[in-house]
Each structure stands twice: as structure tokens, then as C-alpha cells.
C-alpha positions as CSV (number, residue, x, y, z in Angstrom):
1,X,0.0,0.0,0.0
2,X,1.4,3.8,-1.0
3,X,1.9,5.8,2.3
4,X,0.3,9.3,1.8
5,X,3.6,10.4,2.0
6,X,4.5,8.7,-1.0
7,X,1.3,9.7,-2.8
8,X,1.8,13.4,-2.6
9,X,5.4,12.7,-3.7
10,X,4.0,10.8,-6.8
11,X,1.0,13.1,-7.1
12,X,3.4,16.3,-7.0
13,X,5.9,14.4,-9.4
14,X,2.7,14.0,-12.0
15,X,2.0,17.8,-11.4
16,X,5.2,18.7,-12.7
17,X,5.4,16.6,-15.5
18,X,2.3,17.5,-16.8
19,X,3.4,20.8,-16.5
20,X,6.2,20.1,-18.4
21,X,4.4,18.4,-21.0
22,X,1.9,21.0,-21.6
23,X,4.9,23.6,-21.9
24,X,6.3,21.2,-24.3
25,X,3.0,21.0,-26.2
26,X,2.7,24.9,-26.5
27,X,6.7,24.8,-27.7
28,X,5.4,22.5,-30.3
29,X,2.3,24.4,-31.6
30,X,4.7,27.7,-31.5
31,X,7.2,25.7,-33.6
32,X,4.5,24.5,-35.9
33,X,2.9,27.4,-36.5
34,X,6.0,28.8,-37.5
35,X,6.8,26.4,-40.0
36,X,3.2,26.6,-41.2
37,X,3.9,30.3,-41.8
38,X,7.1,29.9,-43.3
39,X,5.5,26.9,-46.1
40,X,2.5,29.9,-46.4
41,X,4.7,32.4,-47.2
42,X,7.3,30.0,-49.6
43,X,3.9,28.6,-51.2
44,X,3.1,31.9,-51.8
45,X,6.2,33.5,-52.8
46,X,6.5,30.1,-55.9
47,X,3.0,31.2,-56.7
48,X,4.2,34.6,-57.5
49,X,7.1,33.1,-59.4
50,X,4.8,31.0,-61.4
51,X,2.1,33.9,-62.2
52,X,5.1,35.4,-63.3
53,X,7.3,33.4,-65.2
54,X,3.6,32.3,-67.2
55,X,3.2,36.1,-67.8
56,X,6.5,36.0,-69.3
57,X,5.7,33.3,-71.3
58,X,2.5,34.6,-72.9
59,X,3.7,37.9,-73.7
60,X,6.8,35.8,-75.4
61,X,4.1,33.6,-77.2
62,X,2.4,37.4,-77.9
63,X,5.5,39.1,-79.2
64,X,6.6,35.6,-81.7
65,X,2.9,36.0,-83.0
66,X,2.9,39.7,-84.1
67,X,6.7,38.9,-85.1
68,X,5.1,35.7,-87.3
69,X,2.0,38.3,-88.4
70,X,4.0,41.2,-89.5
71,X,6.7,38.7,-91.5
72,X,3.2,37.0,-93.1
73,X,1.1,40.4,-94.0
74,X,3.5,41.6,-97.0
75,X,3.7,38.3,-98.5
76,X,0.1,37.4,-97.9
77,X,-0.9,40.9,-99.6
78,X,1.2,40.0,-102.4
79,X,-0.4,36.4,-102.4
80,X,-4.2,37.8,-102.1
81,X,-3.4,40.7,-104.9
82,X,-2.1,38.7,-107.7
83,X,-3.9,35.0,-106.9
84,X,-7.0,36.0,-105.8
85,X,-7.3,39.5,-107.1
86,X,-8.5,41.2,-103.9
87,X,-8.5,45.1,-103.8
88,X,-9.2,45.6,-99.9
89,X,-6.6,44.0,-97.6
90,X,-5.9,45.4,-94.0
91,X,-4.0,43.2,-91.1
92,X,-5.4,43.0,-87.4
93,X,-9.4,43.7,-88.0
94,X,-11.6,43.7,-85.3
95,X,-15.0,43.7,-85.9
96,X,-17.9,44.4,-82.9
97,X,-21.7,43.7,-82.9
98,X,-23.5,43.9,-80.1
99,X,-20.7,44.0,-76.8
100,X,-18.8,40.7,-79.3
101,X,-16.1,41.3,-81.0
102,X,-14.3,39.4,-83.9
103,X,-10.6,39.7,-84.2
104,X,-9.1,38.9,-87.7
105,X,-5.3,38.5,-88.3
106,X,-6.4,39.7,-92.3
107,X,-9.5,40.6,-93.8
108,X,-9.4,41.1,-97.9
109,X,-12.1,41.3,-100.0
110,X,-12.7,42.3,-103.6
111,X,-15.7,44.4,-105.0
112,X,-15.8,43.8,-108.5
113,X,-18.1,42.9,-110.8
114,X,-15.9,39.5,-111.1
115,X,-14.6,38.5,-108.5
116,X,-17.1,38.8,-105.1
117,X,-15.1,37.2,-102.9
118,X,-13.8,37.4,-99.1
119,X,-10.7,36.0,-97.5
120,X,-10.0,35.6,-93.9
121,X,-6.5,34.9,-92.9
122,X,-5.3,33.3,-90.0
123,X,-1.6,33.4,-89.2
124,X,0.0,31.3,-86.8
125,X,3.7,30.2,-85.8
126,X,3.1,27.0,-84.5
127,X,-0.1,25.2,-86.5
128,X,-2.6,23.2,-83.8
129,X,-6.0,21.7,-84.4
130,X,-7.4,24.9,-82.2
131,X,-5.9,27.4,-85.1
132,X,-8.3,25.3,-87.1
133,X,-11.5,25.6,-85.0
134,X,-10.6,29.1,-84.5
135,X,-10.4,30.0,-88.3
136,X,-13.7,28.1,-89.0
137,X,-15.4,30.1,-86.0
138,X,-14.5,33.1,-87.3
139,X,-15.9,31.5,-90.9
140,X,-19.3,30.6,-89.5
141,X,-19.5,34.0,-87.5
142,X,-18.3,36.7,-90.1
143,X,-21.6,37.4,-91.9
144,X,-23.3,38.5,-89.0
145,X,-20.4,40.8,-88.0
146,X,-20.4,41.8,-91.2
147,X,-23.6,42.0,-93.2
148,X,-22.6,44.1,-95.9
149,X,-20.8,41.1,-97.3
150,X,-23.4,38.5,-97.1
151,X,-23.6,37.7,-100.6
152,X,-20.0,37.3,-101.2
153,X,-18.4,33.9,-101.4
154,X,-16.5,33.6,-97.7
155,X,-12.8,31.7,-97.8
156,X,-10.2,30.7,-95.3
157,X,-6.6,30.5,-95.5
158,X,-4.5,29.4,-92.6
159,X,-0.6,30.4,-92.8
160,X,1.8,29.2,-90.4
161,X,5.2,28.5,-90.0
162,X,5.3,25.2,-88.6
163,X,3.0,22.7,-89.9
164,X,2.6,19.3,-88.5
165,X,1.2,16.8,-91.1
166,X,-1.7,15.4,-89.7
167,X,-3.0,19.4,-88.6
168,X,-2.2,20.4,-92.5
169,X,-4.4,17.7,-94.0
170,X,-6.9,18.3,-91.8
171,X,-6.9,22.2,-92.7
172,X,-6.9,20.8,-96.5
173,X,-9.9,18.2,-95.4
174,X,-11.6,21.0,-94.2
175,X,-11.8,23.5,-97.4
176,X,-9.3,25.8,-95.7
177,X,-6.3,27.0,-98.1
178,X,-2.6,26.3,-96.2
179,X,0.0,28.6,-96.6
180,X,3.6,28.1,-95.5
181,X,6.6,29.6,-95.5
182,X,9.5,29.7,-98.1
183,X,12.3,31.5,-98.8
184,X,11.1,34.2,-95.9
185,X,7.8,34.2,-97.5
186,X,4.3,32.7,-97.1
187,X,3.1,30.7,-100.3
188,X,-0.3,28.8,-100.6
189,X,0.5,24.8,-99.8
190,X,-2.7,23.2,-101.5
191,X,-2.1,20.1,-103.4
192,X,-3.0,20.1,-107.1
193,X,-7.3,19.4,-107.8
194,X,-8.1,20.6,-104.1
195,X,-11.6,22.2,-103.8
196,X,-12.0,25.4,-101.6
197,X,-14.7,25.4,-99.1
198,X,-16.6,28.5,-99.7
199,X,-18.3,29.5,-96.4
């Protein structure tokens, strides 16, 4: 049997330790909270990097697409003047109806007796399926931004520097005209007997 003697001793012991413990315990939730501010603000801080490096990154992506634009325009203008005979031909269009808007890389159109006839050009430096369905949005969406050229026939022509195959026969598939570069400038890439989609 413990003496009482013993059990206040024992009692008093547990007091302490406790004591100790729950000091200990506090230590620990200091500590941790610490370190749970510290990965906060280092979670934070590569979020910030990240934002930023991706800015980077698009406004690179940006800067090689007006770089791939402005290299396509003169050549394009040259290739919509004497192939296709077009007498209006202005880069970067945008077009608004209604709060939308409807941005073109080229517009060119002709208003002669014999040739009636629109071209949209979409340039791009890289060539992905998404150019495609963004070229035959703008397709399917032009006549209502654009009513005064209802009547006219409505073509596509996508020009881009890198072409994978399987994207350029698709474009071809599709009715779309390809152009690609040579010799520094953009020619039409359509194989012989191909049929233009007009829109």
C-alpha cells in the first residue's frame, strides 16, 4: 500500500510533469505554427514566381505571333493581290456587334463585278488543331459581324510556320487554303485538284 507520504510525492511528481508536457506542447504548436507560416509564405512566394514566369511566357508567345504576323502580312498581300485579285486587304481587323467582338489577323475582299469574294487569314507560328477551329469560327461567325458582305463567297486560309502533317491535312480536309513559309515568304501549300470550301 502507498503511504500518503509517497502519494503526494508521486502526485506532486505528475503535477510537474504535466506541467512540463503541456509547456512542451505549446513549444510545439509555437514551432508549428512557425513552420506553417514559413510553407504559407514559400507557397506563396513560388505562386508569385509562377504567375510570373507564365506572364513571361505569354507575352513571349504574344510578341513571336505579331513577329510571325507582321513577316506573313507583305507576303500574304502580295499572295491575295495577284492569286486571288482582292482590292481591300488590311491586317489585325476587329469587328464588334453587339458588346462581341471578332478579331481577324487579315481581312481582304474584292468588289468587283468579277470577282465577289472574301478572305480571312489566320496566321499562326506554330499550326494546332485549335488554329483550325478558331479560323472556321471566325468562318461561321463573319456574316453576322459583317452584313454588308453577305452575298460574297467567304474563304479561309491558314498560314503558319510550322505545320505538323496530320493538322495540314486536316486544314486541307476541311476546305481551308494552307500557306507556309518559303524562302522568308508565305506561299499557298494546297495540293493540285483541291476544292476550296466557300463559307
Amino acid at each position: 500500500m502507498i503511504a500518503d507520504r509517497d502519494l503526494r510525492e508521486l502526485i506532486a511528481d505528475l503535477t510537474v510533469k504535466h506541467a512540463e508536457l503541456a509547456e512542451l506542447h505549446r513549444d510545439m504548436d509555437v514551432k508549428f505554427q512557425e513552420q506553417s507560416e514559413k510553407t504559407r509564405r514559400e507557397a506563396e512566394e513560388t505562386w508569385r514566381v509562377v504567375r510570373e514566369v507564365g506572364k513571361q511566357l505569354g507575352d513571349l508567345g504574344n510578341k513571336i505571333g505579331s513577329f510571325t504576323e507582321g513577316m506573313a502580312f507583305p507576303s500574304m498581300t502580295k499572295l491575295l493581290e495577284e492569286r486571288f485579285h482582292m482590292d481591300f486587304i488590311a491586317p489585325r481587323v476587329i469587328l464588334r456587334k453587339n458588346g462581341r467582338y471578332l478579331e481577324l489577323d487579315v481581312l481582304a475582299y474584292s468588289n468587283s463585278s468579277e470577282i465577289d469574294e472574301v478572305y480571312i487569314v489566320e496566321v499562326k507560328s506554330h499550326l494546332r488543331e485549335d488554329g483550325l477551329k478558331q479560323l472556321q469560327k471566325a468562318l461561321r461567325e463573319f456574316r453576322d459581324f459583317s452584313p454588308m458582305h453577305r452575298d460574297k463567297k467567304l474563304y479561309g486560309i491558314l498560314a503558319a510556320v510550322d505545320i505538323p502533317r496530320d493538322v495540314g491535312a486536316k486544314v486541307l480536309r476541311s476546305g481551308i487554303y494552307l500557306a507556309r513559309i518559303h524562302d522568308e515568304e508565305f506561299e499557298l501549300a494546297v495540293p493540285e485538284g483541291f476544292e476550296p470550301r466557300a463559307y
